[in-house]
Gaussian input, Z-matrix of N, CA and C with variables (Angstrom, degrees):
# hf/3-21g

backbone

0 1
 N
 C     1     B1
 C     2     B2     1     A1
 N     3     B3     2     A2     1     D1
 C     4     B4     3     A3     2     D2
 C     5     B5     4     A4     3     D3
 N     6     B6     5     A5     4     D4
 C     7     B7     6     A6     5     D5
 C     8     B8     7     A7     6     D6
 N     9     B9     8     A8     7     D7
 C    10    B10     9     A9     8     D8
 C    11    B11    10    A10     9     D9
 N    12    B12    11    A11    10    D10
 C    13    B13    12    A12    11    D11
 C    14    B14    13    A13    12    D12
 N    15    B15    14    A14    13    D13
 C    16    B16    15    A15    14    D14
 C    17    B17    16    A16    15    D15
 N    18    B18    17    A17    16    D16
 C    19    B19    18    A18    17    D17
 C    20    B20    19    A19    18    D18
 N    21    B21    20    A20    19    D19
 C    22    B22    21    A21    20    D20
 C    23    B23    22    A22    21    D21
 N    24    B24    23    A23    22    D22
 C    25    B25    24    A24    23    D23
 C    26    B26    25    A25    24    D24
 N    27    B27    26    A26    25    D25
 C    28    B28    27    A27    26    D26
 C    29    B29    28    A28    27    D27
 N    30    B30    29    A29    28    D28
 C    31    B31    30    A30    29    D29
 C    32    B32    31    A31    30    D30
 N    33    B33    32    A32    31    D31
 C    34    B34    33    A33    32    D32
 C    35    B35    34    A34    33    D33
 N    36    B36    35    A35    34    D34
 C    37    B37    36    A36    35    D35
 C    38    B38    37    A37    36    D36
 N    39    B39    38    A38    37    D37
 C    40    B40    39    A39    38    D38
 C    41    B41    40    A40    39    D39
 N    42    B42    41    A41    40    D40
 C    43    B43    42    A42    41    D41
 C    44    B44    43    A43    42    D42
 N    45    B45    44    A44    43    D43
 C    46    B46    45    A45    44    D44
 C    47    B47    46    A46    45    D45
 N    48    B48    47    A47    46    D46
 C    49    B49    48    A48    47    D47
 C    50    B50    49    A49    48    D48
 N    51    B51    50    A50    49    D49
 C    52    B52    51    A51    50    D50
 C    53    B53    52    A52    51    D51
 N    54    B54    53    A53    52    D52
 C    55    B55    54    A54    53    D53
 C    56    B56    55    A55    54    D54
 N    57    B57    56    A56    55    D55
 C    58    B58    57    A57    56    D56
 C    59    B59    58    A58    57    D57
 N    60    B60    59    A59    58    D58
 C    61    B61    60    A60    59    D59
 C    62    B62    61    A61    60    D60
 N    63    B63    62    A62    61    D61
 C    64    B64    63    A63    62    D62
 C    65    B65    64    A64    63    D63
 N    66    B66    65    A65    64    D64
 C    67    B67    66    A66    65    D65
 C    68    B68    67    A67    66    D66
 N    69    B69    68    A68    67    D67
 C    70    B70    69    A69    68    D68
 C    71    B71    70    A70    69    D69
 N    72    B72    71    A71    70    D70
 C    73    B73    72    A72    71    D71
 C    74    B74    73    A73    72    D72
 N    75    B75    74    A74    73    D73
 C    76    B76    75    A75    74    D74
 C    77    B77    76    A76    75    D75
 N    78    B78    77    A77    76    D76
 C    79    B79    78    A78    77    D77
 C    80    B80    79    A79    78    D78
 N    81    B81    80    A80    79    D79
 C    82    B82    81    A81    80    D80
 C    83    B83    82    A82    81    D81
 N    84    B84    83    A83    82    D82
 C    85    B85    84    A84    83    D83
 C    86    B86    85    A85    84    D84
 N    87    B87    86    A86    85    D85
 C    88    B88    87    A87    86    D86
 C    89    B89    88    A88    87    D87
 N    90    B90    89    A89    88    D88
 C    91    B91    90    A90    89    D89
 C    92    B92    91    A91    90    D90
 N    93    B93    92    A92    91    D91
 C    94    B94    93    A93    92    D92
 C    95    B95    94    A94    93    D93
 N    96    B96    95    A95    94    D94
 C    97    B97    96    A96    95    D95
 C    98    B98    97    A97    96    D96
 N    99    B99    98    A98    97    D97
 C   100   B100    99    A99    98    D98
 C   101   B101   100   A100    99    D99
 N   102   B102   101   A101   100   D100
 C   103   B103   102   A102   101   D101
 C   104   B104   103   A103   102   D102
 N   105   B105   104   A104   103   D103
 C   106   B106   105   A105   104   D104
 C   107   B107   106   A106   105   D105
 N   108   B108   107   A107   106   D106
 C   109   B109   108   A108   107   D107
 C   110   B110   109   A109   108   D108
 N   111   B111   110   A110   109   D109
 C   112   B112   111   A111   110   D110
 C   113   B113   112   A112   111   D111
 N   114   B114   113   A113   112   D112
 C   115   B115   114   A114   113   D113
 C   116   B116   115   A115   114   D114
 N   117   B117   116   A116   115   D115
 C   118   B118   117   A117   116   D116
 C   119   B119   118   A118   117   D117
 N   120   B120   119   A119   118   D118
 C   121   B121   120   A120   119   D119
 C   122   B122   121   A121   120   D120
 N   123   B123   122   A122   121   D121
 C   124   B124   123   A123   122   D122
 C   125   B125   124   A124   123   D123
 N   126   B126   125   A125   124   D124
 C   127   B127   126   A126   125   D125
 C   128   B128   127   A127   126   D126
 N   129   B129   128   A128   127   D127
 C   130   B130   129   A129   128   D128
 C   131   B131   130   A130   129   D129
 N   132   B132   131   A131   130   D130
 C   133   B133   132   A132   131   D131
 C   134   B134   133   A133   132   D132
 N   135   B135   134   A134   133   D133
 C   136   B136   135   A135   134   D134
 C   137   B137   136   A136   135   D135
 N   138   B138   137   A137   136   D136
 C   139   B139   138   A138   137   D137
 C   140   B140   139   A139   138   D138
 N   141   B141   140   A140   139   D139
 C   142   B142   141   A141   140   D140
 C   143   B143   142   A142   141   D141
 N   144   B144   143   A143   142   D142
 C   145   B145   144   A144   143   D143
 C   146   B146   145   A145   144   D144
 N   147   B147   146   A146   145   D145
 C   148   B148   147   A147   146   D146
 C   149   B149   148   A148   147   D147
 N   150   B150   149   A149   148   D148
 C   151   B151   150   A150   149   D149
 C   152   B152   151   A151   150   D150
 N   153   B153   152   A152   151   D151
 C   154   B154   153   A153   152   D152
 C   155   B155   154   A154   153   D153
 N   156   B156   155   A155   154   D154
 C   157   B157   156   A156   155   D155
 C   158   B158   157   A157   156   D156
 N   159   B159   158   A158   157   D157
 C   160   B160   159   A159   158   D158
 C   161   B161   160   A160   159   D159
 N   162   B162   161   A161   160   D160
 C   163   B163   162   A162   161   D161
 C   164   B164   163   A163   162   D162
 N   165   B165   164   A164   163   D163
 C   166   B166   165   A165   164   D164
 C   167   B167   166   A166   165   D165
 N   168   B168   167   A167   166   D166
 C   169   B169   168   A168   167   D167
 C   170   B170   169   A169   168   D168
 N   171   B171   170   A170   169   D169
 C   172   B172   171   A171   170   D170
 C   173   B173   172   A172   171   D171
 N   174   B174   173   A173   172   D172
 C   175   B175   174   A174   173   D173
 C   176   B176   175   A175   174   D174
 N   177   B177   176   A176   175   D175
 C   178   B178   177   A177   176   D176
 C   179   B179   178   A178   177   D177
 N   180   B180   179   A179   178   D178
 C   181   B181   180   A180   179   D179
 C   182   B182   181   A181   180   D180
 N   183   B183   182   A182   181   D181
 C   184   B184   183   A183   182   D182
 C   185   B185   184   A184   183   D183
 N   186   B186   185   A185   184   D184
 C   187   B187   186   A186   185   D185
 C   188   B188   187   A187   186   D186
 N   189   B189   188   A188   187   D187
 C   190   B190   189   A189   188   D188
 C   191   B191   190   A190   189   D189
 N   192   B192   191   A191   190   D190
 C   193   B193   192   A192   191   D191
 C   194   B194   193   A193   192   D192
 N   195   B195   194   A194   193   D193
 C   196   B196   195   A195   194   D194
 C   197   B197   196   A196   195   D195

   B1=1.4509
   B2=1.5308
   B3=1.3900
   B4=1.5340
   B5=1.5816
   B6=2.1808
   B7=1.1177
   B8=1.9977
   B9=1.7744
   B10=1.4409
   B11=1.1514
   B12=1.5348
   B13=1.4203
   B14=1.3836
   B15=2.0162
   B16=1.5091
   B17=2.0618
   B18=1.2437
   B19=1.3651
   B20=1.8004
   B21=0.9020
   B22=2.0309
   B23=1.5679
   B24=0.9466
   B25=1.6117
   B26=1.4505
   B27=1.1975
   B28=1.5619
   B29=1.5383
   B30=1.5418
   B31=1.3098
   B32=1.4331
   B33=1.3309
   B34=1.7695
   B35=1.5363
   B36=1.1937
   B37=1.5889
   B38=1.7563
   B39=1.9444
   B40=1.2732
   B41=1.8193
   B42=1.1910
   B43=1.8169
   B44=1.5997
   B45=0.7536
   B46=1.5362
   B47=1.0615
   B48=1.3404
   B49=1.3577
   B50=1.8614
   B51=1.5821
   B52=1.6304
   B53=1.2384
   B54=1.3405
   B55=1.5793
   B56=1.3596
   B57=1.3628
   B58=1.2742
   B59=1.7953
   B60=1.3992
   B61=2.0249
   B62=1.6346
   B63=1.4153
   B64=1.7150
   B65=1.6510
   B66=1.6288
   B67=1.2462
   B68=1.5512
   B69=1.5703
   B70=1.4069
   B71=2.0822
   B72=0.6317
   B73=1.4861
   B74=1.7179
   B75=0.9439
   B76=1.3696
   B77=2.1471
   B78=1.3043
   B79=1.9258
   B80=1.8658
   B81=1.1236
   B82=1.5507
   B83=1.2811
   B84=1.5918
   B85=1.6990
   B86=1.5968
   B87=0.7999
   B88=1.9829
   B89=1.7250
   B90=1.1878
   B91=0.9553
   B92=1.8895
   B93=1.5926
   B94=1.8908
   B95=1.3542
   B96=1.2276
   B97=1.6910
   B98=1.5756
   B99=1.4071
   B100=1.6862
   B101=1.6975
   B102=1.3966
   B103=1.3755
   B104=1.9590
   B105=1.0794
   B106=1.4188
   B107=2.0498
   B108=1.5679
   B109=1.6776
   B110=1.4430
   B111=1.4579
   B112=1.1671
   B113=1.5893
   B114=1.2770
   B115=1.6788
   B116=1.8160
   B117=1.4360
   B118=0.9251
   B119=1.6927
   B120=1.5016
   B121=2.0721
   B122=1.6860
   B123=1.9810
   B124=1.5747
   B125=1.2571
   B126=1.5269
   B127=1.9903
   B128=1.3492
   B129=1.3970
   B130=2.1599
   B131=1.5430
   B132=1.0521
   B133=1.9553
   B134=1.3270
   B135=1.4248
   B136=1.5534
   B137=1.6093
   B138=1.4755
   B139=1.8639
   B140=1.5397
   B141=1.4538
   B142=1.3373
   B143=2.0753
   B144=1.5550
   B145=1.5230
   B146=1.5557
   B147=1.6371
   B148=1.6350
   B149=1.5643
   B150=1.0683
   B151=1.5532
   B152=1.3238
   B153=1.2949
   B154=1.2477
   B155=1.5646
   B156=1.3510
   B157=1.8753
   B158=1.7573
   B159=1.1477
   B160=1.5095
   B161=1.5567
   B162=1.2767
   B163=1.9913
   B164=1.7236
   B165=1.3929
   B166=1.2357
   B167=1.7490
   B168=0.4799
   B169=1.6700
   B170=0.9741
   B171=1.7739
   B172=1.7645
   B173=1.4726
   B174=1.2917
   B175=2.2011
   B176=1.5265
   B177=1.1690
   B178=1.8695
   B179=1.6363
   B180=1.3933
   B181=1.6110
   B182=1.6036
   B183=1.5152
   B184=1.7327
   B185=1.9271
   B186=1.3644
   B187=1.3153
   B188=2.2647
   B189=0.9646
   B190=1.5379
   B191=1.6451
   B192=1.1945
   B193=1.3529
   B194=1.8203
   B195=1.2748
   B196=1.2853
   B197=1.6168
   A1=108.81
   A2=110.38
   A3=106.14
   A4=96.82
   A5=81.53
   A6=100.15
   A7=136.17
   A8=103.54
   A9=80.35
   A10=131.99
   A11=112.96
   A12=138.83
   A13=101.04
   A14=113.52
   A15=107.11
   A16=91.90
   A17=114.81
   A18=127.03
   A19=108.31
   A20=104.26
   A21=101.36
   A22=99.51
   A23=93.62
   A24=113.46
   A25=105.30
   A26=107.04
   A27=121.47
   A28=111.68
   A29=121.46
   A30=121.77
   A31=115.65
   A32=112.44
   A33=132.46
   A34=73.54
   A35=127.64
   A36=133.94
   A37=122.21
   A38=91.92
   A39=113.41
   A40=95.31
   A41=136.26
   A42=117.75
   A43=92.39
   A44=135.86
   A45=141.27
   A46=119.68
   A47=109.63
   A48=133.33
   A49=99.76
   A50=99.21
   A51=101.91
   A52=135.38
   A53=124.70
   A54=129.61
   A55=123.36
   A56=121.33
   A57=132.15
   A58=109.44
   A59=98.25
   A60=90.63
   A61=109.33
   A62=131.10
   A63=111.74
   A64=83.12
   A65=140.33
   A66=110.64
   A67=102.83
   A68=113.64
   A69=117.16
   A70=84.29
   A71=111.15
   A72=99.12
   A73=136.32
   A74=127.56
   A75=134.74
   A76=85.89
   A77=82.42
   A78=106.64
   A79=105.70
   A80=103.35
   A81=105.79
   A82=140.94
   A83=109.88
   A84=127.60
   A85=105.30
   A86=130.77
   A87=139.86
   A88=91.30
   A89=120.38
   A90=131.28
   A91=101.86
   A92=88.41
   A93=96.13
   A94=89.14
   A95=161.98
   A96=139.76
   A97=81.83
   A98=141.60
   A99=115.49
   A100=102.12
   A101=105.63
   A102=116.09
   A103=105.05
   A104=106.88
   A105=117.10
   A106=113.66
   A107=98.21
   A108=117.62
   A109=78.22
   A110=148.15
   A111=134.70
   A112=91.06
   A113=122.91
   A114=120.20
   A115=106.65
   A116=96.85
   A117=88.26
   A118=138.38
   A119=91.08
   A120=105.38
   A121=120.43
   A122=99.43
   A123=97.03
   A124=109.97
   A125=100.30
   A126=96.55
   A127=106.59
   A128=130.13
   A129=116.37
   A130=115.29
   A131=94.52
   A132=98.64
   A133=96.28
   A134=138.44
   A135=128.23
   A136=113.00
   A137=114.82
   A138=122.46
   A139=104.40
   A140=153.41
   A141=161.96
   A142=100.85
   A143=83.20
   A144=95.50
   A145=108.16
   A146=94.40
   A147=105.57
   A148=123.45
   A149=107.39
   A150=128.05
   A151=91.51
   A152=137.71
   A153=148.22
   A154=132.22
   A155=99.22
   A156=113.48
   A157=92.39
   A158=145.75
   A159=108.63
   A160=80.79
   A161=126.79
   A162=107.30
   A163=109.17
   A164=109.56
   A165=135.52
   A166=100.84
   A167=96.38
   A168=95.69
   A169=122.20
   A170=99.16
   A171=123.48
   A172=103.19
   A173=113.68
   A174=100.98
   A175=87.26
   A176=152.66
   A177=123.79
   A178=81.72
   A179=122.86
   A180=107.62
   A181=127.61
   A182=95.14
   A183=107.01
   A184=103.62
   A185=111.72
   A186=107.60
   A187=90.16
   A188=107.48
   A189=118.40
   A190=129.94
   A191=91.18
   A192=100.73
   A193=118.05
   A194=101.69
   A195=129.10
   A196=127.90
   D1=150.06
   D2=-172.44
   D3=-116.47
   D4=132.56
   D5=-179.20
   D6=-92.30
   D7=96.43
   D8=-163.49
   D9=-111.28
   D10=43.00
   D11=165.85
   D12=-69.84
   D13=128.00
   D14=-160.99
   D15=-61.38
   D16=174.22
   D17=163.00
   D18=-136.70
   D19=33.10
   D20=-173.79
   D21=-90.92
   D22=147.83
   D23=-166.79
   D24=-96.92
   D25=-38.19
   D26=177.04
   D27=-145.05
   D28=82.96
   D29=-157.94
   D30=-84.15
   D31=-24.94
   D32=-177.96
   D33=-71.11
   D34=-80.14
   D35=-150.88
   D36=-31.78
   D37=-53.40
   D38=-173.60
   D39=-88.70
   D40=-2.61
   D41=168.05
   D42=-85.11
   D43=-34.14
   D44=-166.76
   D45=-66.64
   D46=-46.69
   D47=172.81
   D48=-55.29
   D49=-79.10
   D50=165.54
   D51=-24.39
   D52=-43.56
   D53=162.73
   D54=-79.33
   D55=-26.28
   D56=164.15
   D57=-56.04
   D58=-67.33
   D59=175.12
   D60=-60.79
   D61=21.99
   D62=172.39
   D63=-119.03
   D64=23.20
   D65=-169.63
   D66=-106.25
   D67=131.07
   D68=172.56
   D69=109.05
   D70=-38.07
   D71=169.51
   D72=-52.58
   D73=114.26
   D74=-159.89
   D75=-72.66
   D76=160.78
   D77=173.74
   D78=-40.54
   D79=-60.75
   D80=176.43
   D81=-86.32
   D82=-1.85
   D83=151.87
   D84=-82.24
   D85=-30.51
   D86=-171.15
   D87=-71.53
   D88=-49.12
   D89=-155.71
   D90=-77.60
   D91=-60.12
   D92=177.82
   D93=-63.23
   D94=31.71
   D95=175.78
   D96=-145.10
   D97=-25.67
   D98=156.02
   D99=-47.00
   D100=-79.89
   D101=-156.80
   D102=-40.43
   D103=-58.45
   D104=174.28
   D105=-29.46
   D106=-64.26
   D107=175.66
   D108=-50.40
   D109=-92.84
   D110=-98.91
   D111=-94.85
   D112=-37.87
   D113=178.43
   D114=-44.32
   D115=-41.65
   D116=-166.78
   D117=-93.76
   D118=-14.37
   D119=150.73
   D120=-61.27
   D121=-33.41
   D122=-175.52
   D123=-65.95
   D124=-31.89
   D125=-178.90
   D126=-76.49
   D127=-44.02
   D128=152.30
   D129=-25.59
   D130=-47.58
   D131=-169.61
   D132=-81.95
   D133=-32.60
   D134=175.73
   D135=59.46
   D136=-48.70
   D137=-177.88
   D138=-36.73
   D139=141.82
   D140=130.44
   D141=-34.04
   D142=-65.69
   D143=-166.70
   D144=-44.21
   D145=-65.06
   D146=-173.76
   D147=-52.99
   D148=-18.34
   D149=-171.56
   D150=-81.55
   D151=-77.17
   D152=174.47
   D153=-33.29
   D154=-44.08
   D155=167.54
   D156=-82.41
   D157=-23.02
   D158=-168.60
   D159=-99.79
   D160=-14.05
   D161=-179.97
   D162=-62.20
   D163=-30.29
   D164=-173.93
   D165=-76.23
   D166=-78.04
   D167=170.79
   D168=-11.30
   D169=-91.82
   D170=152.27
   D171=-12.47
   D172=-80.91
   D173=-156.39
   D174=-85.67
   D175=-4.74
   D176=166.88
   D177=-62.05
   D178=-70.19
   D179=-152.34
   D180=-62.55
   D181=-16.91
   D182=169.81
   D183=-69.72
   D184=-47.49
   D185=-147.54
   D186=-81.13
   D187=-23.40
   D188=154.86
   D189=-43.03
   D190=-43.83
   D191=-178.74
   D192=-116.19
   D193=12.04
   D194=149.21
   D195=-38.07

């Protein structure tokens, strides 16, 4: 089951962090280093299911705010 109660320990710390690794990156390296980050939490998360409900998630709330 996906869990989406935040859990960040240091959440200011870790967005910062996040914008800091896209700086000096052109539109289409930012982009290859999303896809890259995210391959590589789904293989942390390993679950089919869990992987699947937060992809689901993700675009209901994109296509929402559409």
């Amino acid at each position: 089951m996906l869990e989406t109660k935040a859990k960040f320990s240091r959440p200011d710390e870790t967005y910062a962090l996040l914008i800091k690794s896209h700086e000096g990156l052109i539109e289409a390296e930012s982009h290859a280093m999303n896809a890259r980050l995210i391959l590589i939490l789904m293989n942390h998360i390993g679950d089919h299911a869990t992987i699947a409900e937060a992809l689901a998630l993700a675009r209901n709330t994109v296509e929402k705010h559409a």
